[in-house]
C-alpha positions in Angstrom: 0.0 0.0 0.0 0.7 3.4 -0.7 0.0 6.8 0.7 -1.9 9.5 -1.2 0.3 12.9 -1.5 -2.7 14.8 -1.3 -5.0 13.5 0.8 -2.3 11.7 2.8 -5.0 7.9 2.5 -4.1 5.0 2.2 -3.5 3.7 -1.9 -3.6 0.4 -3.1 -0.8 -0.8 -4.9 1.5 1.7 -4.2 0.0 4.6 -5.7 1.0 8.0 -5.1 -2.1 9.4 -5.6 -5.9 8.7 -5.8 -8.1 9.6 -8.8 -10.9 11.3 -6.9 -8.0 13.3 -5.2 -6.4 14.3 -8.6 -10.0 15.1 -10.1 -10.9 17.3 -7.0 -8.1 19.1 -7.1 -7.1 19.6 -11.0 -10.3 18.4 -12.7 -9.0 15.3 -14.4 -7.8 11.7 -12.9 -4.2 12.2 -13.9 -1.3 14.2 -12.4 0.0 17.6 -14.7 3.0 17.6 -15.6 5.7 20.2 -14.8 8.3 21.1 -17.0 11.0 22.3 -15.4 13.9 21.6 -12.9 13.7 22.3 -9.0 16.8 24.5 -9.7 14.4 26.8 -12.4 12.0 26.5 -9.9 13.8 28.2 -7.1 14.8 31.0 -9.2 11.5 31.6 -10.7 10.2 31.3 -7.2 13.2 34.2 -5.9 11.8 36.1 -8.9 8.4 36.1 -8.1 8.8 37.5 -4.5 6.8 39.9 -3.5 5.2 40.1 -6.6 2.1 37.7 -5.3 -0.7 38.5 -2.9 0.3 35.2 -0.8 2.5 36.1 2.1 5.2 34.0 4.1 9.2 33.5 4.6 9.3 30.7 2.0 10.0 30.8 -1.8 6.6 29.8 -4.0 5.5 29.9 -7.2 2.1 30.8 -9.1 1.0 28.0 -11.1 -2.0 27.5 -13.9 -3.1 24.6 -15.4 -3.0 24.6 -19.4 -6.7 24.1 -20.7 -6.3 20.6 -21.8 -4.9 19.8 -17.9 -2.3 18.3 -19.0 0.5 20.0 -17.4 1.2 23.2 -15.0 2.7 26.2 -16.0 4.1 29.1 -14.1 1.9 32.3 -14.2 3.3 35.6 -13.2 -0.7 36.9 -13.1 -4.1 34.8 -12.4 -2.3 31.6 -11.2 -4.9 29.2 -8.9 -2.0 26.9 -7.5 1.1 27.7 -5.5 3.8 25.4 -5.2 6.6 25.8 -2.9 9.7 24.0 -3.4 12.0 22.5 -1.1 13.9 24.8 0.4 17.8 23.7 2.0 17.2 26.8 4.3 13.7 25.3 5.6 14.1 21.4 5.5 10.4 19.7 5.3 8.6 22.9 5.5 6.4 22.4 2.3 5.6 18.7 3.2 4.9 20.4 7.5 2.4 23.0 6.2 0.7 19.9 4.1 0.3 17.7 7.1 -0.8 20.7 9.4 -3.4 21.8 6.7 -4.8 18.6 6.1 -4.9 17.8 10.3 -7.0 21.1 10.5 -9.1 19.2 7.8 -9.5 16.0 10.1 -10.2 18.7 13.2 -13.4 20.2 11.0 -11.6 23.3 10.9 -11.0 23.6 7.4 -12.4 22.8 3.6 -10.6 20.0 2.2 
């Protein structure tokens, strides 16, 4: 068994993610693709500061999903995801805020 990235569930045979948790979240059962490197991203992340609405100490990125939701694509204006890469200054804080937003989602206290 696997564990769902999103919903952290249970997947059978070692999935990483489940369908309904991909179609909830992107509108279609599989996983966009991003096409770039986690060194691209970190720059394009250091350029985009303070150039988003979304506050905080750690690097992101404004992402949109092409129209045939196939893959993700960074978006200087009218992005609707935000990914935050790993950071060597912040070790696990991307995959921290994920468990603590989805344990406020177990304690009622926020939308999945």
């Amino acid at each position: 068994m696997g564990t769902c990235a999103i919903c952290l569930g249970a997947t059978e045979a070692d999935a990483d993610y489940h369908e309904a948790c991909l179609e909830s979240l992107f509108g279609t059962a599989v996983l966009p693709a991003i096409h770039v490197t986690l060194g691209e991203l970190q720059k394009v992340a250091v350029k985009m500061a303070g150039k988003m609405s979304i506050s905080g100490i750690q690097e992101k990125v404004s992402l949109k999903l092409s129209s045939d939701k196939a893959k993700l694509m960074v978006a200087a204006r009218g992005g609707r995801y935000v990914l935050k890469p790993e950071s060597s200054r912040f070790s696990l804080l991307p995959q921290n805020e994920h468990l603590t937003m989805r344990l406020a989602v177990l304690a009622g206290k926020r939308r999945t």
